[in-house]
N, C-alpha and C positions, 0 to 999 in steps of 0.2 A: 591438319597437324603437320607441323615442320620438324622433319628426318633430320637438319641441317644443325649444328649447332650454331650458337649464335656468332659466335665468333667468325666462323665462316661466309655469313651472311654479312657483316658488318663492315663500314668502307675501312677508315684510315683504322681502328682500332684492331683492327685482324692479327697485327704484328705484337709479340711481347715486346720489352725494350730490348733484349738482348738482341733477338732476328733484328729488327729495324736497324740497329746499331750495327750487326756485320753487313747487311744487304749497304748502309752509307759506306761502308767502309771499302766493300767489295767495288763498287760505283764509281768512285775516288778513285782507283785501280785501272780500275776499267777505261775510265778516261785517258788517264796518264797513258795507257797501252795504243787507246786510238789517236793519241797526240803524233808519239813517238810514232808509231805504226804507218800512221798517217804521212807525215814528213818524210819517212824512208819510201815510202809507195809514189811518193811526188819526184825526189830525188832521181830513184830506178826508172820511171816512166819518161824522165828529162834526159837520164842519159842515154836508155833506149832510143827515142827520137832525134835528140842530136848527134849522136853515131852514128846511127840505124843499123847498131846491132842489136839481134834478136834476142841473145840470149839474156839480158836484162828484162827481158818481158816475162817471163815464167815467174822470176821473183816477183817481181811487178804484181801478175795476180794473184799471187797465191799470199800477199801481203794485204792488199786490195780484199780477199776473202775472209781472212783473217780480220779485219777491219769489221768489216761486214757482222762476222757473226759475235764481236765486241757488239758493236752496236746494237742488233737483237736481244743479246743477253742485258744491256740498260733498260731498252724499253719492256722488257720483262719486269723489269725490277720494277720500272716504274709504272707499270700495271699494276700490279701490288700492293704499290704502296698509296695510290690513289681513289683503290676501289677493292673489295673484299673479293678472296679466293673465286669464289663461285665466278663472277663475273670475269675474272682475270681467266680462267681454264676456260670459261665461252668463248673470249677471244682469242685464244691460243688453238682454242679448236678451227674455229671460222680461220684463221691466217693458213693453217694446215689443208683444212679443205681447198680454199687458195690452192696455196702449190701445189697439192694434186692434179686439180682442175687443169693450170698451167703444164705442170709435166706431161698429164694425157695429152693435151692438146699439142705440143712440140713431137710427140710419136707420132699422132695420129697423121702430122700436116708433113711429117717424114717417111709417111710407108706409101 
């Protein structure tokens, strides 16, 4: 017997039209953020180097992070929208145990 509803289970149909329609919208967003985001993190890291002053480097990553977790949040989306909840939260789980993995292992190669 399946606990699941169907909806749950099911690839591209999982979305109403409404959700589909904010997640493309949010997307659209999203990119525009890692454009812009992007070209400022180029810009800081150019003028850090060709200066070689430091204090351009703090925005630098903390722009570069910010990038970063733009990007995670697309390929969320786009877990989603390619393949039904269930499957999307296994992968969300598995990327998670990852970083764990990764973080114990950075303590452990430190103590």
């Amino acid at each position: 017997m399946n606990r699941f509803p169907a909806s749950w289970i099911a690839g591209p149909g999982c979305f109403d039209s409404l959700g589909k329609e904010r997640s493309i919208e949010l997307a659209k967003s999203l990119i525009m953020l890692v454009r812009v985001l992007g070209l400022l993190a180029i810009i800081l890291g150019s003028l850090s180097w060709v200066t070689g002053q430091r204090h351009y480097l703090a925005p630098h990553i903390g722009i570069g992070f910010c990038v970063a977790v733009a990007v995670v949040v697309m390929s969320v989306i786009a877990i989603f929208h390619s393949m039904g909840a269930v499957q999307g939260i296994h992968i969300a789980l598995a990327f998670t145990a990852i970083g764990v993995a990764e973080r114990l292992y950075s303590t452990i190669r430190r103590a």
